[in-house]
Every structure is written in structure tokens, then in C-alpha cells.
VEXTORVO-564562 format. One record per residue: x, y, z of N, C-alpha, C in turn; residue in one letter; residue number from 0. Coordinates in steps of 0.05 Angstrom, whole numbers, padded with zeros to 5 digits. Layout:
BEGIN
<n.X->X n.Y->Y n.Z->Z ca.X->X ca.Y->Y ca.Z->Z c.X->X c.Y->Y c.Z->Z r->a k->NUM>
...
//
This chain:
BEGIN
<n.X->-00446 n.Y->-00312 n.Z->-00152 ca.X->-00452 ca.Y->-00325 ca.Z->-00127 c.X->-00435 c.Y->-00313 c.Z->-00105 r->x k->0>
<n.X->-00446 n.Y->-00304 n.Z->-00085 ca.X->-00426 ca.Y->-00284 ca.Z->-00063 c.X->-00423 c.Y->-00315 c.Z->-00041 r->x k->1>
<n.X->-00399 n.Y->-00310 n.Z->-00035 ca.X->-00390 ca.Y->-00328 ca.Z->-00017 c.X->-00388 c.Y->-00315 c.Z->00013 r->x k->2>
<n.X->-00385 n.Y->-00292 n.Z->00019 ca.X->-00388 ca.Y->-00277 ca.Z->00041 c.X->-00401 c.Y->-00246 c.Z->00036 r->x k->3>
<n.X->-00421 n.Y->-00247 n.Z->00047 ca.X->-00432 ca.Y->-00224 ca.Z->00055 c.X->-00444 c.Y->-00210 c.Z->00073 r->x k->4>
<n.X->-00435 n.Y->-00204 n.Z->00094 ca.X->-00437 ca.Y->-00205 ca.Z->00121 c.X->-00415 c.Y->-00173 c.Z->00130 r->x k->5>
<n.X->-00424 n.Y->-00153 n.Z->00145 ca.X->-00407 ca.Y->-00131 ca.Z->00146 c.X->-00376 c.Y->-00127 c.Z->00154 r->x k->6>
<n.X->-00365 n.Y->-00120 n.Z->00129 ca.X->-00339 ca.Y->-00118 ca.Z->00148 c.X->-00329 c.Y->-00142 c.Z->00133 r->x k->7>
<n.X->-00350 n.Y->-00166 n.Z->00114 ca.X->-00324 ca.Y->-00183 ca.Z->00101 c.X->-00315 c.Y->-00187 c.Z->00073 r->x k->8>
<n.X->-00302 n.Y->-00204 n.Z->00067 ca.X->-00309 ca.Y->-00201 ca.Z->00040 c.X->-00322 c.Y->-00211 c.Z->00023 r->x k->9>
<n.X->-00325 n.Y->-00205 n.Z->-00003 ca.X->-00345 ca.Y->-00219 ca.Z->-00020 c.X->-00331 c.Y->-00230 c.Z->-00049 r->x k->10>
<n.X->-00342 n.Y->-00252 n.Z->-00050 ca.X->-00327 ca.Y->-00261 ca.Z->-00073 c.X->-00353 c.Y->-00279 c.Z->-00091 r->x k->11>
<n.X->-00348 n.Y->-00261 n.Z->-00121 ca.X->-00363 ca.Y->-00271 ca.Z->-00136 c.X->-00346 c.Y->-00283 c.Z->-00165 r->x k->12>
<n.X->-00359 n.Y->-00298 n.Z->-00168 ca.X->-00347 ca.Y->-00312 ca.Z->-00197 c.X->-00365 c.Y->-00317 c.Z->-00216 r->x k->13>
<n.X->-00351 n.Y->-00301 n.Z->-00239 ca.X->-00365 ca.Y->-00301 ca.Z->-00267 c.X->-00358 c.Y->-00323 c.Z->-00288 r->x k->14>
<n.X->-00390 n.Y->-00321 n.Z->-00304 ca.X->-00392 ca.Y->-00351 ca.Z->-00318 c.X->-00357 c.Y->-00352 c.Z->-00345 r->x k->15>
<n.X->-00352 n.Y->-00315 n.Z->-00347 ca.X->-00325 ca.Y->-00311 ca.Z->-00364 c.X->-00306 c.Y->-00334 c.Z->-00352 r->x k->16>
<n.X->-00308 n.Y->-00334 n.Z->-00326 ca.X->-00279 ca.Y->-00350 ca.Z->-00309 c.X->-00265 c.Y->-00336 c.Z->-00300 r->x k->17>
<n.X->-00271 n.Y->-00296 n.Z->-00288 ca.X->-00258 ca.Y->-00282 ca.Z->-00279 c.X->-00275 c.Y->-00283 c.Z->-00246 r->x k->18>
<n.X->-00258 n.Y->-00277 n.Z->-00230 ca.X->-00264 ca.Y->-00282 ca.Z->-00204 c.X->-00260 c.Y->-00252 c.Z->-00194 r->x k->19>
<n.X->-00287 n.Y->-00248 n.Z->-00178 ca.X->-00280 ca.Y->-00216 ca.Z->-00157 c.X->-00276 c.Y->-00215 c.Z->-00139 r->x k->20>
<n.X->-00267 n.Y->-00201 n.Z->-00128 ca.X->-00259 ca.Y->-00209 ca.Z->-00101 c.X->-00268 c.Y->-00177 c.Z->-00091 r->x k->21>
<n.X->-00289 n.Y->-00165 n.Z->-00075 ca.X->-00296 ca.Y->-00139 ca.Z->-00059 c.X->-00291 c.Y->-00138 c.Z->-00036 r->x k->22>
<n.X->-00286 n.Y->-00116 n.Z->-00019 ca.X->-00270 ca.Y->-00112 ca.Z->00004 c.X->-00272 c.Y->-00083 c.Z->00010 r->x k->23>
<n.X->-00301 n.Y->-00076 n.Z->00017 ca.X->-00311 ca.Y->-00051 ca.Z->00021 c.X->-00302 c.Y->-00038 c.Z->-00005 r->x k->24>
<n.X->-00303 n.Y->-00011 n.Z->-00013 ca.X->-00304 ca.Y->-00002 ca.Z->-00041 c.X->-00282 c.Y->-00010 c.Z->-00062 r->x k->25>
<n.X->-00274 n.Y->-00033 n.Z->-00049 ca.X->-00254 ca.Y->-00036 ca.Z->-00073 c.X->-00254 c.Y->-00071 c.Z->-00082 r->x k->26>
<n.X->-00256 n.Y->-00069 n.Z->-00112 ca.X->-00263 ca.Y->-00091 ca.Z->-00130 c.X->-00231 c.Y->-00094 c.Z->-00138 r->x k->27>
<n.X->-00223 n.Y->-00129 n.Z->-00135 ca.X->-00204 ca.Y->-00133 ca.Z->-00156 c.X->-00212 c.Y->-00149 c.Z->-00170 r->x k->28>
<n.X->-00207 n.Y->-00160 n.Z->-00199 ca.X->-00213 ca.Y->-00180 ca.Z->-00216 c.X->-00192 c.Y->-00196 c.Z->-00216 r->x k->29>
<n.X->-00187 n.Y->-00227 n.Z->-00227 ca.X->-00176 ca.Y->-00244 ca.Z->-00224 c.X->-00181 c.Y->-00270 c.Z->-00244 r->x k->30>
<n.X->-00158 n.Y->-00274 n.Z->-00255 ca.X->-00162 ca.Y->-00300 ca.Z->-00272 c.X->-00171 c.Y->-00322 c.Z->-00246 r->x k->31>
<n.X->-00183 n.Y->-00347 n.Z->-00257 ca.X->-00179 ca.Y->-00361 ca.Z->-00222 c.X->-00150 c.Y->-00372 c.Z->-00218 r->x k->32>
<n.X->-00130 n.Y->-00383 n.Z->-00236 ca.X->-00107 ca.Y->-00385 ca.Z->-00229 c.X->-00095 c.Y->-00366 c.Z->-00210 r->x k->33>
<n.X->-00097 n.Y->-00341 n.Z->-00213 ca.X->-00092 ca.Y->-00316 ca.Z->-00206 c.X->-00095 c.Y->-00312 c.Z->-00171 r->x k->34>
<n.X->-00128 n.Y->-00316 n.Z->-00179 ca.X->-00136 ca.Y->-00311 ca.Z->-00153 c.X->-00132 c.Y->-00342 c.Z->-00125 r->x k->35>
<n.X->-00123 n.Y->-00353 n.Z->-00146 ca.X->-00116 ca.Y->-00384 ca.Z->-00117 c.X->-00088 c.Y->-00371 c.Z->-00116 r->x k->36>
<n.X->-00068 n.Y->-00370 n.Z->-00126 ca.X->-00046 ca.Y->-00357 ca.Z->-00128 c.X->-00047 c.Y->-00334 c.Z->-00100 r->x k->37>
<n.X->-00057 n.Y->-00317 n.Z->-00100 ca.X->-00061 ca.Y->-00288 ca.Z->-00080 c.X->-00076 c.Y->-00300 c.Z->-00064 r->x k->38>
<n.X->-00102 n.Y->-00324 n.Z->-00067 ca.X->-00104 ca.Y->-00325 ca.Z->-00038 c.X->-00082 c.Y->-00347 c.Z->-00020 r->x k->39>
<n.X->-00071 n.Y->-00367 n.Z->-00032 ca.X->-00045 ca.Y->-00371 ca.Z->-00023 c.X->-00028 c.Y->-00363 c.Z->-00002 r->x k->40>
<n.X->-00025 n.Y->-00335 n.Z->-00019 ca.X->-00003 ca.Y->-00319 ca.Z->-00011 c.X->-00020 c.Y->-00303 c.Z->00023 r->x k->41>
<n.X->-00043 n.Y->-00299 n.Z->00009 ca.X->-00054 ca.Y->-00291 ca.Z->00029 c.X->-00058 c.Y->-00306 c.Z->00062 r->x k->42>
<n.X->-00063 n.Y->-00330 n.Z->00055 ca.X->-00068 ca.Y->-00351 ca.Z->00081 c.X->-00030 c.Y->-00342 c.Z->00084 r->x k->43>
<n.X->-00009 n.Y->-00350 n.Z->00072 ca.X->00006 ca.Y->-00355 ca.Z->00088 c.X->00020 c.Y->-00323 c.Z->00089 r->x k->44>
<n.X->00022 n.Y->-00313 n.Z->00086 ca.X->00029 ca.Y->-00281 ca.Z->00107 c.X->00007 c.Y->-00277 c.Z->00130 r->x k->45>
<n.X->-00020 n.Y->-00293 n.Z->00128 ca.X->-00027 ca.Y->-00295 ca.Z->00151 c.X->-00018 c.Y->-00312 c.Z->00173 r->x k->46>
<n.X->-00018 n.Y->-00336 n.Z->00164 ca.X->-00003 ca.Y->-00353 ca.Z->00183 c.X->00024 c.Y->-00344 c.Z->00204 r->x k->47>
<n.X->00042 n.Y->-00331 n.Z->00176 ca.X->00064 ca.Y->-00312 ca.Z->00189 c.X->00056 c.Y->-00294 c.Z->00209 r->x k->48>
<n.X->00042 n.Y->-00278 n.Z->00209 ca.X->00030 ca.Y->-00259 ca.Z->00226 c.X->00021 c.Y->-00273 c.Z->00253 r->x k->49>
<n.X->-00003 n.Y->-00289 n.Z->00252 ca.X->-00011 ca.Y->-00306 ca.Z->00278 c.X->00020 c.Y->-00317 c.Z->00287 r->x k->50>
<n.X->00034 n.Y->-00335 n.Z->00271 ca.X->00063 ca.Y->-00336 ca.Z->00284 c.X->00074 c.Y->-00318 c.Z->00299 r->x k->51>
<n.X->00078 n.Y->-00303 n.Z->00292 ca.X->00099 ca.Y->-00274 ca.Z->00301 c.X->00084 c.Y->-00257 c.Z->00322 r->x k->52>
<n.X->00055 n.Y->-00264 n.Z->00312 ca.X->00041 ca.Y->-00233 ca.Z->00333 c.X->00022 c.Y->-00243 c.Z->00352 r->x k->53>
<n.X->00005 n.Y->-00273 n.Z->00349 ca.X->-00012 ca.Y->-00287 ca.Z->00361 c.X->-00016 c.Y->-00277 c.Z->00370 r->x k->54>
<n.X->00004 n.Y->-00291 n.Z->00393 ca.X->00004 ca.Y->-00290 ca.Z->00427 c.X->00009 c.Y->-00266 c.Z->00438 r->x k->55>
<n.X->00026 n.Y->-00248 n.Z->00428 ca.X->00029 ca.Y->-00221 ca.Z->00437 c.X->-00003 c.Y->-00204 c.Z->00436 r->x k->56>
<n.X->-00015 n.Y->-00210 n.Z->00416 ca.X->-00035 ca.Y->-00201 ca.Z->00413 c.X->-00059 c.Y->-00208 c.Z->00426 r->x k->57>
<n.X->-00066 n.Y->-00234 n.Z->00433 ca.X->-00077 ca.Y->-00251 ca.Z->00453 c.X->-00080 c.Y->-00248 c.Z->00483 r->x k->58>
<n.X->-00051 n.Y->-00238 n.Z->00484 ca.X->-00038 ca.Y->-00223 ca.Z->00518 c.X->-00052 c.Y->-00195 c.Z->00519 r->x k->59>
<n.X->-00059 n.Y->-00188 n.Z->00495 ca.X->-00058 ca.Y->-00159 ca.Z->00503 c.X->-00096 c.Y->-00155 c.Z->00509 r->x k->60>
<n.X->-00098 n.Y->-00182 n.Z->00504 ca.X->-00132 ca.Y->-00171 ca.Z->00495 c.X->-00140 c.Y->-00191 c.Z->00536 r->x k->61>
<n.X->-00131 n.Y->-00201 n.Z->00533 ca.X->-00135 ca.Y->-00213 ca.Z->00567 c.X->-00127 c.Y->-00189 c.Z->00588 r->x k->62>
<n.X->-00122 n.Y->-00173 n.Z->00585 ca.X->-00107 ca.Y->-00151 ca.Z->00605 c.X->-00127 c.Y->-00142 c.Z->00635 r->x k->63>
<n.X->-00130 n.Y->-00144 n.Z->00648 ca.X->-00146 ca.Y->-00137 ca.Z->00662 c.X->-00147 c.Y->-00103 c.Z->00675 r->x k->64>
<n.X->-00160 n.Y->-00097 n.Z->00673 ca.X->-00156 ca.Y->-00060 ca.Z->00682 c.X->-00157 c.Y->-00052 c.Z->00715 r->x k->65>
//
């Protein structure tokens, strides 16, 4: 069952084994699902970090007027 498939995102399918995929343009990783809640975890919060640290800097830069 693809949960995103749409250009440019990712796709995540899960097998009836109980291994989870996770694709991201040509590259497949597999995943126990413990595994994969684990990394995405990690993933939301190094993002969070990032919007923290870079947001607004990044936000400023896209308002810029020429």
C-alpha cells in the first residue's frame, strides 16, 4: 500500500512479512516496523531541530524582494 506517491516524495510500502519500505527516488531501505518508527522519530525530530535553527533565516530569505 504506497502512502505517498506524488513526484519528488516518498513512498512507503508495507509488507504482509511486517518489513516496511521506505523509497526515496532510487533508493529502497527495508525496515523491521519497530525500526522504521524508531528512524522516523529520529527523523521528525532532526527536523524539528532544523525548522528551529534555520526557519526563520530561511523564511527571510525566500521574502527578499529584488
Amino acid at each position: 500500500m504506497n502512502c505517498a506517491h506524488s513526484n519528488d516524495s516518498p513512498i512507503l510500502e508495507m509488507c504482509g512479512c511486517g518489513r516496511v519500505y521506505l523509497t526515496y527516488g532510487p533508493v529502497t531501505v527495508a525496515f523491521k516496523y519497530a525500526e522504521f518508527v524508531k528512524f522516523a522519530r529520529n527523523v521528525m525530530r532532526l527536523a524539528d531541530t532544523a525548522i528551529e535553527k534555520l526557519g526563520t533565516r530561511v523564511l527571510a530569505d525566500t521574502h527578499r524582494t529584488h
